[in-house]
N, C-alpha and C positions, 0 to 999 in steps of 0.2 A: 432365659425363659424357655419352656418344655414346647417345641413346636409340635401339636398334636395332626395326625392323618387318619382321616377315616377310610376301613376298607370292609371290604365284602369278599371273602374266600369264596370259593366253589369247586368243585372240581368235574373232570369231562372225561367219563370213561376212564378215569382212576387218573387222570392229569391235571393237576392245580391251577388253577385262576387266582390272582389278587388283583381286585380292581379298587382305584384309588377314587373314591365320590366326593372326597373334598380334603382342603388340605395341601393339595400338590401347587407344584410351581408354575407361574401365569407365565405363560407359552406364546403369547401376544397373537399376533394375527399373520396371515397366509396361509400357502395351502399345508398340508397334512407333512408332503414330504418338507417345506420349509422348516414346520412345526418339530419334524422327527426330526432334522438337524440340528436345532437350537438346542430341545432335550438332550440328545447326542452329547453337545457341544458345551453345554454351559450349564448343564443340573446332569451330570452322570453321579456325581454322589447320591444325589436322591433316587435315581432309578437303583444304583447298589442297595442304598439301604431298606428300599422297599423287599428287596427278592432276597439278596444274601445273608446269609450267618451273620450275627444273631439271630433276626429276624424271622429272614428265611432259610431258602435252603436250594440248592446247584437248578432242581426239578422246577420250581417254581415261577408261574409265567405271570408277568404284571400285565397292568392295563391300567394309563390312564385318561382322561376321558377332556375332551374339552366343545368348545363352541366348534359346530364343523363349517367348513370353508365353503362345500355342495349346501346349496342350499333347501335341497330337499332331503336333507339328510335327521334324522333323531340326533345324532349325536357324531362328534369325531374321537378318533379312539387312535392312541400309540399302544403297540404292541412289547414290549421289553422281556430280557432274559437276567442271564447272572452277571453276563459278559456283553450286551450292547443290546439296541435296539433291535427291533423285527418288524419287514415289510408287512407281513400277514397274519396272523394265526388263526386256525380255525377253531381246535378248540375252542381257545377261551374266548370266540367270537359266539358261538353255541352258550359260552359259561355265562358272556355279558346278556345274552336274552333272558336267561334264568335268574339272575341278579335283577336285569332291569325289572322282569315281573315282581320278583319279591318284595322290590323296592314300593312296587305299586305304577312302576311308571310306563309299562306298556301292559296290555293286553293282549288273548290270541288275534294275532292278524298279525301283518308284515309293517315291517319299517326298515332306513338303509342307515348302515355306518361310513363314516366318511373317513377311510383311512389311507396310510400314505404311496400304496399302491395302486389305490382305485375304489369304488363306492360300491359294497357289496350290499345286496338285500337279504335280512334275515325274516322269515318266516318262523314265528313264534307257537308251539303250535298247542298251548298249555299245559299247564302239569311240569314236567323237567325234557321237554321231547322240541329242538329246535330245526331249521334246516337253514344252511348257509347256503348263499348262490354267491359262490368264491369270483374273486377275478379273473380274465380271463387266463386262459393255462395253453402251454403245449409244450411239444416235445423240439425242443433244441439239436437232441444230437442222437441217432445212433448209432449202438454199438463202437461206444468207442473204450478204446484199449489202454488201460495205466499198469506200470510195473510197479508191483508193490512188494517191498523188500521184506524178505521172508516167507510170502505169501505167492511171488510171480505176476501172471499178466490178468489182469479182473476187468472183465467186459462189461460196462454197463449205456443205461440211455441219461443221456443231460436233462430235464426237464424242469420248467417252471408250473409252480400252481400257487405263487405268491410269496415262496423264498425257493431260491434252489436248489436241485437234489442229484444226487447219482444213485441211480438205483440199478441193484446188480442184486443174482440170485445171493438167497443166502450160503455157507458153504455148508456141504453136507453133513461135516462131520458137527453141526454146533445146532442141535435143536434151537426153533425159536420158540422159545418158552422163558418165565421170569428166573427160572433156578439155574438161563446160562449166559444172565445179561450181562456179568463181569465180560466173559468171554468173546460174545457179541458185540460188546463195549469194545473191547480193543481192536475186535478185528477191523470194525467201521473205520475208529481214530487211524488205524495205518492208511487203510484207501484214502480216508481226508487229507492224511498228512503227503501222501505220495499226488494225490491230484492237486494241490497246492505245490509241491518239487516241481513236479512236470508245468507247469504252470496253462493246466485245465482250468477251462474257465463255462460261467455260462456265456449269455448275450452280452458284445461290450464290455467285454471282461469280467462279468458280476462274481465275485466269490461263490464257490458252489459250497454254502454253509453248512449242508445238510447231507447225509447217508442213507438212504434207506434197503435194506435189505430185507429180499421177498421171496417167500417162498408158499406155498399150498396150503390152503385154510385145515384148520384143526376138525371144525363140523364143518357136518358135509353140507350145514346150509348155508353155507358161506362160502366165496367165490376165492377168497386170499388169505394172504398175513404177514407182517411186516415189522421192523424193528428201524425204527431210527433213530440215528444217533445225530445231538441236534448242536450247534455249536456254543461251546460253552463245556462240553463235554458228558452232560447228561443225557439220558435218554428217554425218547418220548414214550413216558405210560400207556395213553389213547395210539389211535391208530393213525392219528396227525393227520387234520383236515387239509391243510396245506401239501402233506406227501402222499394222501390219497387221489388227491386234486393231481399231483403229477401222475402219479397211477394211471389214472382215467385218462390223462393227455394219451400215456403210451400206448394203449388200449386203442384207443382212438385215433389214433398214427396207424396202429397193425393192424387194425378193422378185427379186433376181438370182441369187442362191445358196441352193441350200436345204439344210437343214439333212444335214450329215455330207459334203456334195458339197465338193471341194478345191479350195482358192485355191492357185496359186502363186505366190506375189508376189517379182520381183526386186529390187533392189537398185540401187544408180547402180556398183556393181560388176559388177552381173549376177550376184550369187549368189542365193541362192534360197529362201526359208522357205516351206515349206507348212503352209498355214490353213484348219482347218474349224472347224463351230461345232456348238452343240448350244443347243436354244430356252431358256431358266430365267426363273424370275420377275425381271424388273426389266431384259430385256435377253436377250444371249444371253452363253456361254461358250464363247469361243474357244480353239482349240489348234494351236499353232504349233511345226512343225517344222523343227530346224535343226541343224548339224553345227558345231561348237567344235574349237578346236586348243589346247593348253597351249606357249606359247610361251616362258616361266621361271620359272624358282625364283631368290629375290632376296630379300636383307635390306638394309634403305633403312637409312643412316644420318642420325639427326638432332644437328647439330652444334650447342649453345646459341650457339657463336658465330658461325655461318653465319647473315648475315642476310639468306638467303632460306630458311633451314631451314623456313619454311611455306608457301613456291613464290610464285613471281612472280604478283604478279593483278593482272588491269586491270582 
């Protein structure tokens, strides 16, 4: 029998969303991060086949949705990739307000998601225009030093803004622009691959999943620009509300930005999320603005005899 899913695409700043409205696997009850485990742990065929070849594709960020654990929350939400679950996302945290409006099921005003790093509030603010008040963020480490073979010694800071990041200039010679992301691509994957050798970590060990490399906004009305490279081995189209979110920690560590004052941070698209923070215990809270498109309405079919019914994975 054809197990049918319903989904909603969108995309944030040129970065895909699929969110799963019905269909998906009962995740039973606890908190968020219990629920992210179980998913993890006992339906990772169904988070492949939502994202990966056929279906999808390396870029492609899931989201599925269930009863949240906060009780004052709209909804709870797992975040997934090609390759495993995700603590945060902001994009497609921006792409679920856009979806949820379409659906008819929020209007402009604020509501909170209940995911498994912590309950962020999204401010909906009608049209495709969202703003996410991320988890809390900060900077873990800096200036810290990994040798990267072929490359040498590459300096960057640790920080959190709801997955891990190492953010280091970009290198000079590799514009950040979409015509040198092969190249960009790999550079990142080496720093990954050598902070994983060396055995860099974030807080308590956490995997530092994520690369972001930064360097000086393209218009002048913009403050940055950024290329991440996210795990799984794709790279983030948007300007990645979660590695803007570290952005703003580090900012806020150096006393470069002060509190309520606007980041604008590009994109290797050139699109654009705006980022301010506000100080809290253990860090700051960031809030990131961005603009979502709903690009389809879609029922996946799953074939028992389709033997990539749970998508191509390397």
């Amino acid at each position: 029998m054809l197990q049918r899913v319903q989904v909603i695409d969108s995309h944030t700043a040129g970065e895909p969303t699929r969110v799963v409205i019905a269909g998906g696997p009962d995740l039973g009850a606890g908190s968020m991060s219990v629920r992210r485990d179980r998913f993890r742990d006992e339906f990772d065929g169904f988070r492949s086949g939502i994202v990966n070849e056929p279906r999808g594709s390396d870029v492609l960020v899931g989201a599925i949705l269930t009863e949240p654990h906060e009780a004052d929350c709209r909804a709870g939400v797992l975040f997934f990739n090609n390759v495993s679950v995700l603590g945060m996302c902001g994009h497609a945290t921006i792409g679920l307000a856009v979806t949820f409006a379409h659906l008819g099921w929020v209007k402009p005003g604020t509501f909170k998601l209940d995911t498994p790093v912590g309950t962020v509030e999204v401010q909906y603010h009608g049209g495709q225009s969202a703003t996410v008040a991320n988890v809390v963020s900060h900077r873990f480490r800096k200036c810290v030093n990994v040798a990267v073979p072929g490359i040498g010694t590459v300096t960057g800071d640790i920080a959190w803004g709801g997955n891990w990041f190492f953010l280091t200039d970009a290198p000079s010679d590799i514009p950040l622009t979409v015509g040198h992301a092969e190249r960009l691509t790999s550079y990142a994957k080496q720093i990954r691959r050598a902070l994983d050798d060396a055995r860099i970590t974030g807080a308590d060990g956490q995997e530092i999943d994520h690369v972001e490399l930064v360097g000086p906004a393209h218009d002048p009305n913009n403050q940055g620009r950024n290329f991440v490279f996210c795990p799984g081995g794709a790279y983030d189209r948007s300007p990645c509300g979660t590695g803007t979110s570290a952005k703003l920690a580090c900012l806020a560590a150096d006393g470069k930005l002060a509190p309520g004052s606007v980041w604008r941070q590009e994109g290797i698209l050139g699109t654009v999320f705006e980022g301010r923070y506000e100080v809290v215990d253990g860090g700051i809270r960031p809030f990131i603005t961005g603009d979502a498109y709903v690009t389809a309405e879609g029922t996946l079919l799953y074939d028992p005899a389709d033997p990539f019914r749970q998508g191509i994975r390397s």
